[in-house]
C-alpha positions in Angstrom: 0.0 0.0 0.0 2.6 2.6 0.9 4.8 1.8 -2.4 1.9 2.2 -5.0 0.8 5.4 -2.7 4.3 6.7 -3.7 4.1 5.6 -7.0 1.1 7.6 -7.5 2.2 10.7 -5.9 6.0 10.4 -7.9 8.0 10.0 -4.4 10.6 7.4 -3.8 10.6 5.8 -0.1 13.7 4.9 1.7 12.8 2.5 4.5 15.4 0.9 6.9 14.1 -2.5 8.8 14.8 -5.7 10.3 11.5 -7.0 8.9 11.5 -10.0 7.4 8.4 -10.0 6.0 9.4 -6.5 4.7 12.5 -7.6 3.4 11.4 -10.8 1.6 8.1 -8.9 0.1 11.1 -5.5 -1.1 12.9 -8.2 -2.5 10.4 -9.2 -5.2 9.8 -5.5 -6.5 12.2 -3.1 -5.3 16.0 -2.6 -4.2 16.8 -4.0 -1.3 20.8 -2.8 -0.1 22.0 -5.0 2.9 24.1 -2.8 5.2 27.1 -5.8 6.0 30.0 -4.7 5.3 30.3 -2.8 2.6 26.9 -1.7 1.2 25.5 -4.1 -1.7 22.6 -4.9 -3.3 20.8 -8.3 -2.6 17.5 -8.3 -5.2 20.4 -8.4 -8.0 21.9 -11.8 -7.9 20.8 -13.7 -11.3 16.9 -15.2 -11.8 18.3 -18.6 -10.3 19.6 -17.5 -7.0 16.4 -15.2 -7.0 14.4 -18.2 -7.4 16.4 -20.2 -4.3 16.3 -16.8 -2.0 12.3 -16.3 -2.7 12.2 -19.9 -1.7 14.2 -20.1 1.1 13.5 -16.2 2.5 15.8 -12.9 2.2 15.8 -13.0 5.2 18.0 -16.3 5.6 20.5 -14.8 3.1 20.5 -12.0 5.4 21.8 -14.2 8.1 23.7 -16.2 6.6 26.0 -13.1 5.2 26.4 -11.7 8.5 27.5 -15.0 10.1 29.6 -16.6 6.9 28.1 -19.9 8.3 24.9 -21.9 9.1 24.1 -24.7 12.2 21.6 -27.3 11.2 20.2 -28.7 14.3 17.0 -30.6 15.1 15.7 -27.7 17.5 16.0 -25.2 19.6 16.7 -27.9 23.0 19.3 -29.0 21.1 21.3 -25.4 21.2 20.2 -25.1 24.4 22.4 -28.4 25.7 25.2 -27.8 23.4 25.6 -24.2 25.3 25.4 -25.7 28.7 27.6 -28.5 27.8 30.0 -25.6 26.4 29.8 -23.5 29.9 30.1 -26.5 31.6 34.0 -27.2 30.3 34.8 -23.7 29.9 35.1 -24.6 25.8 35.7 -20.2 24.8 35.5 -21.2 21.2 32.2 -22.6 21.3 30.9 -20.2 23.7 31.3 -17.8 21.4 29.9 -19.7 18.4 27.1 -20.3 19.9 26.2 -17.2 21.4 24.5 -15.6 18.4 24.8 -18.4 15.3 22.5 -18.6 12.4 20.7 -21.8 13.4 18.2 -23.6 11.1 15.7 -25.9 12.9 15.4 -28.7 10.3 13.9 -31.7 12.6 16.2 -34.8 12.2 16.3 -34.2 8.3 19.5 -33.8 6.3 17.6 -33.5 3.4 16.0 -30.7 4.8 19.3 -29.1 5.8 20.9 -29.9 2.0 17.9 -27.8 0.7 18.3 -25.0 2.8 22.3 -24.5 2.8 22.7 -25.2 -1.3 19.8 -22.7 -1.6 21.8 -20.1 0.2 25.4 -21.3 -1.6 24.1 -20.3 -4.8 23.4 -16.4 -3.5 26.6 -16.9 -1.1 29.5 -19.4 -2.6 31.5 -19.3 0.7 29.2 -19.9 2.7 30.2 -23.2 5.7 27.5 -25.4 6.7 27.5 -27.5 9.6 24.7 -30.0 10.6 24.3 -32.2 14.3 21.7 -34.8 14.2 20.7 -37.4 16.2 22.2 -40.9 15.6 20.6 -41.4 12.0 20.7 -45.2 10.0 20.4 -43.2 6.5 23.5 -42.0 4.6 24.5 -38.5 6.2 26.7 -37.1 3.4 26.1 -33.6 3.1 27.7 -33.0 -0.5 30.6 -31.7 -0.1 30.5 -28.4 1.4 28.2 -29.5 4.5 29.6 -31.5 7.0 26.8 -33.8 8.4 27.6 -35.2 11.8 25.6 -37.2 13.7 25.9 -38.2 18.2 26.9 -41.8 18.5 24.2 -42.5 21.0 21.0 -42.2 20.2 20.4 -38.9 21.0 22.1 -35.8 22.7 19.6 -36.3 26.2 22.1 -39.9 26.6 24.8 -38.1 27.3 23.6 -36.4 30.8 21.3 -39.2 31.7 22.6 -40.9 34.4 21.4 -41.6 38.3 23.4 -39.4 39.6 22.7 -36.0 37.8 19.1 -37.0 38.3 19.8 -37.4 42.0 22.0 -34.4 42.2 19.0 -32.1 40.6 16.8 -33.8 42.9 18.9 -32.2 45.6 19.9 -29.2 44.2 16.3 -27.7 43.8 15.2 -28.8 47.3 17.9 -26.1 48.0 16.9 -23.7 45.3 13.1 -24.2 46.4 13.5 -24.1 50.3 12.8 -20.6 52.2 16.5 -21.0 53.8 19.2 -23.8 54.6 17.0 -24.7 57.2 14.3 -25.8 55.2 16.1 -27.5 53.1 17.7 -30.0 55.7 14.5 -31.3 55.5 13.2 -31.0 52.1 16.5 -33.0 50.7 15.7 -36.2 51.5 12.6 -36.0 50.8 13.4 -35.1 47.4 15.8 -37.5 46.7 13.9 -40.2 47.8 11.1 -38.9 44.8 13.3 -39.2 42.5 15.0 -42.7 43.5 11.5 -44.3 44.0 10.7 -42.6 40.4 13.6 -44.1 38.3 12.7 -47.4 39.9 9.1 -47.4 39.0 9.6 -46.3 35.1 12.9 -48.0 34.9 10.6 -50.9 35.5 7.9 -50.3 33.4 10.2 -49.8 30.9 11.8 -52.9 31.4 8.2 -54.5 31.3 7.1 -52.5 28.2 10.3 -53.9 26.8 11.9 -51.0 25.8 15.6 -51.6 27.3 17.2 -49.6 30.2 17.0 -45.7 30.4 20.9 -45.8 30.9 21.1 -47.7 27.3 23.1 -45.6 24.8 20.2 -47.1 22.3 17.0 -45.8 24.0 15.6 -42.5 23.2 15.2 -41.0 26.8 13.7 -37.5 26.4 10.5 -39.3 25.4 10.7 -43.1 26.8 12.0 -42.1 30.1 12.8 -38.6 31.2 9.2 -37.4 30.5 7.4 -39.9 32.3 10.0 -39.6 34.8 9.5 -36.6 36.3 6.0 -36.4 35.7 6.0 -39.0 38.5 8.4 -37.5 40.4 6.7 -33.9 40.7 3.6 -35.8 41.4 4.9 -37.5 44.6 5.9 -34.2 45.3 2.6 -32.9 45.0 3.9 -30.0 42.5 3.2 -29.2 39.1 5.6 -30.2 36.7 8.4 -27.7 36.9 10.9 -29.9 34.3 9.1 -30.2 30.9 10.9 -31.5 27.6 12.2 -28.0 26.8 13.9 -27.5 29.7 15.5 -30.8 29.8 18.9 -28.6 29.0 19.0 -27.3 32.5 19.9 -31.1 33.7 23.2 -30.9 31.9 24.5 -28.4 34.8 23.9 -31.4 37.1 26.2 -34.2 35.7 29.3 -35.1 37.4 32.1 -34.1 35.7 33.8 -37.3 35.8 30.5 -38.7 33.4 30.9 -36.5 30.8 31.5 -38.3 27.9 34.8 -37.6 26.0 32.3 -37.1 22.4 31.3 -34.3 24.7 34.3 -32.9 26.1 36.8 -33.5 23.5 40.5 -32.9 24.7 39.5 -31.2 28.2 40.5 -33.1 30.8 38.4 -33.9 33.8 39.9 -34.9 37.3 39.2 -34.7 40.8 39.5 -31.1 40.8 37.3 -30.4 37.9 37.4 -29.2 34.3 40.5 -28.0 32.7 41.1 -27.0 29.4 44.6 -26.7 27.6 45.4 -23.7 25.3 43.6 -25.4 21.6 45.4 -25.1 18.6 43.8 -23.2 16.0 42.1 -25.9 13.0 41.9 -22.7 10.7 45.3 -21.6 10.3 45.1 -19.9 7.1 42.2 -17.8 8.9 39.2 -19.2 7.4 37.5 -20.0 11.0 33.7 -19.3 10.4 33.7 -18.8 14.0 36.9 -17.3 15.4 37.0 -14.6 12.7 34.9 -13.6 9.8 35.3 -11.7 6.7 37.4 -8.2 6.7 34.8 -6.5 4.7 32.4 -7.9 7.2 33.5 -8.0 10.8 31.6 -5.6 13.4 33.5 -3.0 15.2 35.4 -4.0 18.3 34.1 -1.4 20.8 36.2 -2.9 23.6 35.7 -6.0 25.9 32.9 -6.0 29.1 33.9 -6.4 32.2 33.4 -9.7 34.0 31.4 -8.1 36.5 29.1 -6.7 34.2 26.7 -10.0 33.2 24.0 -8.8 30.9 24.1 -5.4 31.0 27.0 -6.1 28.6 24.0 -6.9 25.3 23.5 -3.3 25.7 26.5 -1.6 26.6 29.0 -3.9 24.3 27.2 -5.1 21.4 28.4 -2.9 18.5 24.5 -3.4 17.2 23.1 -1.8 20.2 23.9 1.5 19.0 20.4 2.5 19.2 20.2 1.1 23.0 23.5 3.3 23.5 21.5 6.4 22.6 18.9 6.0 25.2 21.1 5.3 28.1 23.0 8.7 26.9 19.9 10.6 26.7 19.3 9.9 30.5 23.2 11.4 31.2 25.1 8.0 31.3 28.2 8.6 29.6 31.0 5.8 27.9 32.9 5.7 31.3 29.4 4.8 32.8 29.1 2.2 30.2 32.4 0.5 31.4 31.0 0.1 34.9 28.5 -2.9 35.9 25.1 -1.7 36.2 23.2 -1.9 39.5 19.1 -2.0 40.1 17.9 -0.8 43.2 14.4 -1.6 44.2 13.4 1.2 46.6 10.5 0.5 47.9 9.9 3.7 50.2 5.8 4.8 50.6 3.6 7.2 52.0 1.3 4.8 52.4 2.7 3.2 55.6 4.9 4.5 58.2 6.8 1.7 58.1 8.5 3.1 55.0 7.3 7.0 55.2 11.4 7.9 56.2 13.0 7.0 53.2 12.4 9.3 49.7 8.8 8.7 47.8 9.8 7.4 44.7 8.3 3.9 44.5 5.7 3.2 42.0 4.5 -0.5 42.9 2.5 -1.6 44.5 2.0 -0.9 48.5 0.3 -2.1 51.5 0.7 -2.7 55.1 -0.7 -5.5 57.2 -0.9 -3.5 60.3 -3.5 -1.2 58.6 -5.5 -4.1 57.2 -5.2 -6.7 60.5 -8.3 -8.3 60.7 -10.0 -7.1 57.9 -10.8 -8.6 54.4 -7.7 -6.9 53.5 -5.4 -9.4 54.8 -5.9 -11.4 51.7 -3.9 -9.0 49.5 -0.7 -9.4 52.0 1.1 -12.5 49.8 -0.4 -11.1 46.3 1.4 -7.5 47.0 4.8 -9.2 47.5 4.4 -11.7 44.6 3.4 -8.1 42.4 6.0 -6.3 43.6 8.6 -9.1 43.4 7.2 -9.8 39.5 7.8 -5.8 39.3 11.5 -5.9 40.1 11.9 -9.0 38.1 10.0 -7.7 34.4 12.7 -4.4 34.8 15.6 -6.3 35.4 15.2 -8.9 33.4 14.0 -6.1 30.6 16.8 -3.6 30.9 19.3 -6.5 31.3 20.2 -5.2 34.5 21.8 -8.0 37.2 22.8 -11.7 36.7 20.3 -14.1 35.1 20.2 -16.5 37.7 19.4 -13.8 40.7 15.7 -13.3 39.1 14.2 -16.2 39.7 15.6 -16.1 43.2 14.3 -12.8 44.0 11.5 -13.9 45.9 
């Protein structure tokens, strides 16, 4: 509507956007430039590659110029794992490969993935492709230019399935759950209990059902066994289920060390003391990494490394394509030095409303009550509600602003 309006009135329109409906739909009819690097056109490529981009999406081809390569994975749990494994061993190189990679969610399908990446070759001849699948029994050549791989068990869920991490999660969020180490004196072995009465019961059914053992390197355990498994166990609980399929990434943090498989861990070595790495020798050395280094023409500028203490704040002060975020925090007086420093949130919750607060400086907009006003009245029933609204409060600005460490949030309570 807006382009044939401006084709009717003889003006020209200039529109800048991450859209990509807007970019896919510009592609088709007018000239779309694509700011990486050095400014080029991208609606100018041949009627072939045009054909492969309208297919796949200009949008994709976006991506994949800014990267320089492409991760095929069979979703988004997957990434999620592979990151946690990667924290887990302090492995920098794939930290930072998979902080912000192109990733296309293809199911357990290299065809899918063979489509996708020659589709994008054609508009981008450089362009490295890399695809993780679960263990497949059809061929998983890739063509040439994409590597296919493919885990040795059966899935990527095998390799932090064990007794133990279950036994150490169990444990770990009676801790994370209780109001205080006192609370969760008791609330431990109560817990672990759950879960060792839970991996009996659908270890056995599973035996009955004849589906082999959940520590079998053949059985597919996110759906056979870790589903039902702590379906059960929240039940004897008597909580919802907090541990769904999607989140089945968290229980790589609760492996032993010493059971990380070496497919996992590579050359790091794991002891009694816990994970080391030693200095890795560069695979790349003619400095064609796709994930150490990219392109000259289109690297981002190196604005300077964030301080340790600084957590996520950094997105917003570090990130050379947060300019725009940059501008806002100046408007309101913070300065580059300010940037440098780690940024604090301070909930103050002072109130006219209650004497109990009425020293400090009014400049709380929460919610506010006081129980000694409402004591015996119908009011009362507000007193837990307030604190979970003001507690949500504080947590929606943090987590918002990316202001604090990610793990404090859900703690704040």
């Amino acid at each position: 509507m807006i382009s044939d309006a401006a084709q009717e009135s003889g003006n020209q329109i200039i529109a800048a956007s991450h859209s990509e409906v807007l970019l896919t739909e510009a592609a088709d009819r007018d000239m779309v430039i694509a700011f990486v690097g050095k400014p080029h056109r991208m609606d100018d490529r041949g009627s072939q590659v045009l054909k492969s981009l309208r297919d796949i999406g200009f949008d994709q081809y976006y991506q994949a110029e800014q990267t320089g390569w492409v991760l095929y994975l069979e979703g988004s749990t997957d990434l999620a794992i592979m990151k946690t494994f990667a924290r887990r061993l302090g492995h920098e190189r794939a930290l930072k490969a998979l902080e912000r990679p192109f990733v296309s969610y293809v199911e357990n399908q290299p065809s899918r993935a063979r489509n996708h990446y020659f589709g994008l070759r054609e508009a981008i001849p450089e362009l490295k492709g890399l695809a993780l699948f679960d263990r497949l029994e059809m061929t998983t050549d890739g063509g040439g230019a994409l590597e296919i791989h493919t885990w040795q068990r059966r899935e990527i869920e095998n390799y932090f399935c064990t007794r133990s991490m279950l036994e150490a999660y169990a444990q770990a969020s009676a801790e994370a759950d209780s109001q205080g180490p006192l609370f969760a004196v008791g609330e431990k072995p109560r817990r672990i209990q759950a879960m060792s009465d839970s991996i009996t019961e659908i270890e056995g059914a599973m035996f009955t059902l004849g589906q082999g053992s959940p520590w079998d390197a053949e059985v597919k355990v996110s759906d056979i066994f870790l589903t039902p498994l702590f379906r059960n166990y929240f039940k004897k609980l008597d909580l919802p289920n907090l541990m769904n399929k999607k989140d089945f990434y968290e229980l790589a943090n609760y492996i032993p060390a010493q059971e990380i498989s070496p497919e996992i861990s590579g050359n790091t070595h794991i002891g009694d003391s816990g994970i080391t790495r030693p200095a890795e020798p560069n695979p790349f050395p003619d400095g064609d990494d796709p994930v150490a280094t990219t392109n000259a023409a289109t690297a981002p500028v190196e604005i300077g490394k964030p301080a340790k203490t600084k957590h996520r704040s950094a997105e917003i002060t570090h990130d050379p394509q947060r300019a725009p975020a940059r501008a806002m925090l100046m408007a309101m007086g913070i300065t580059h030095e300010d940037m440098e420093k780690p940024f604090v949130a301070i909930a103050n919750l002072a109130s006219d409303v209650t004497p109990c607060n009425a020293p400090g400086p009014v400049s709380a907009n929460g919610a506010k009550r006081v129980d000694g006003i409402s004591m015996g009245t119908e009011g009362m029933k507000a007193s837990l509600v307030s604190r979970e609204v003001i507690a949500d409060s504080i947590e929606l600005v943090t987590f918002g602003e990316r202001d604090g460490r990610p793990d404090h949030h859900r703690r704040m309570r």
